[in-house]
N, C-alpha and C positions, 0 to 999 in steps of 0.2 A: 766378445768371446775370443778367444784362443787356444792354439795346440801346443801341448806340454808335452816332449818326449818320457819314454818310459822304458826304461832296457833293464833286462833281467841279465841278472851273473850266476854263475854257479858257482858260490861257495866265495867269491871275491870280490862284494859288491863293498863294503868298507873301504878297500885299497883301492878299489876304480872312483870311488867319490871322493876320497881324499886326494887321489890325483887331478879328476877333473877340478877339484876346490881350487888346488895348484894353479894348472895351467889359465885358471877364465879367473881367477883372483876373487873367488866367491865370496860373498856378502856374511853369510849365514850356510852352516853346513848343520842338517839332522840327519840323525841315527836312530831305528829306531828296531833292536834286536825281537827277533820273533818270542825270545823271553818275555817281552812286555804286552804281551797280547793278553789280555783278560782269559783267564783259563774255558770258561762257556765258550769261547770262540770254536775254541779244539784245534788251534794251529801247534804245533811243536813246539814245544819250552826248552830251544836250543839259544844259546848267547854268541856264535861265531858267524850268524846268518843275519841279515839285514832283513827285515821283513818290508819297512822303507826308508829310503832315505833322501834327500835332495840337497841340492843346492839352489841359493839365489844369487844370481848375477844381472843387478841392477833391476829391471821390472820384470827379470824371466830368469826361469827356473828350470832346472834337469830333475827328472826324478826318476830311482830306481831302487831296485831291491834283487833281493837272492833269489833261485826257485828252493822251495823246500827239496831236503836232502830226499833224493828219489825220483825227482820229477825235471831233472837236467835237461837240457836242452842243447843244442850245439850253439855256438858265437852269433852274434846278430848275423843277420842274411836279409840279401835283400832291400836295405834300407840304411839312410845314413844321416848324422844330425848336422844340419847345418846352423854354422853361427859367422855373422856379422860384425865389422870390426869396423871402426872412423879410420882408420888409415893402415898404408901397406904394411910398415913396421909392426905394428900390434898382431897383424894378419898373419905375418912370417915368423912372429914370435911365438905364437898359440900353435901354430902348426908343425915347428921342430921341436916345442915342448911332449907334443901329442906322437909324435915320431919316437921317441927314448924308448926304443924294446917293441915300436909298432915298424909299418912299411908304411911307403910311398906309392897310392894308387897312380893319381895325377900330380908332377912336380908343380908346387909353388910358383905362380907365373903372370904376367898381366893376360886378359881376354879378352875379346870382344864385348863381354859385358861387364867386367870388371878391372879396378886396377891391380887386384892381385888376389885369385884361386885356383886351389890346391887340396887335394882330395889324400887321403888317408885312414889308415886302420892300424888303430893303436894296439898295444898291450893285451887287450883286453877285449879283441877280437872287435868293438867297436869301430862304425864307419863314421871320420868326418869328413865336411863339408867346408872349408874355410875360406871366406870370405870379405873381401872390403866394399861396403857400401859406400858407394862413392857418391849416393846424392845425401850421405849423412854432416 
């Protein structure tokens, strides 16, 4: 078993998943507009809202989608995703890519338990977590 994050956008989960495709160098990216939802269902036959979408990056996956127009929400709170990298390089490269238009919670840094993390909130009001597993 395993935990697969889940973040909801309002209104701009396509450009949060094609950036995160970007930054983690995703495998496989779906889309899938609330258009496409079998009418029985009764979601909104809108085509500018993601109802889901993911990416995969190697055996693990991001997944998110829009809220329907109406039921907004404010920026993730509270919580933040963390991701794993084999070395500092790749580590510091994911995290200034995640930086373009976000902030700097905790600078990029070696730690006590790692050889390099650094915390941040991108674009898209999104918390990460970046990290080098260093018994990788």
């Amino acid at each position: 078993m395993s935990f697969t994050p889940y973040i909801f956008f309002n209104g701009n989960c396509s450009e949060a998943i094609d950036f995160y495709a970007d930054v983690f160098g995703a495998d496989n990216v779906l889309k899938m507009p609330f258009s496409e939802a079998p009418p029985e269902v009764g979601l909104p036959a809108i085509d500018d809202r993601l109802m889901h979408a993911q990416i995969d990056v190697g055996d693990t996956t991001l997944m998110c989608s829009d809220n329907p127009e109406g039921m907004e929400h404010p920026a993730q709170t509270g919580i933040a995703v963390a991701h794993q990298t084999k070395s500092v390089a790749e580590a510091k490269t994911k995290f200034e890519k995640l930086l373009d238009g976000g902030e700097v919670t905790m600078p990029f840094e070696a730690t006590f338990f790692s050889s390099g993390f650094g915390m941040c909130k991108d674009k898209f009001g999104t918390h990460w977590m970046i990290m080098v597993d260093d018994e990788a």
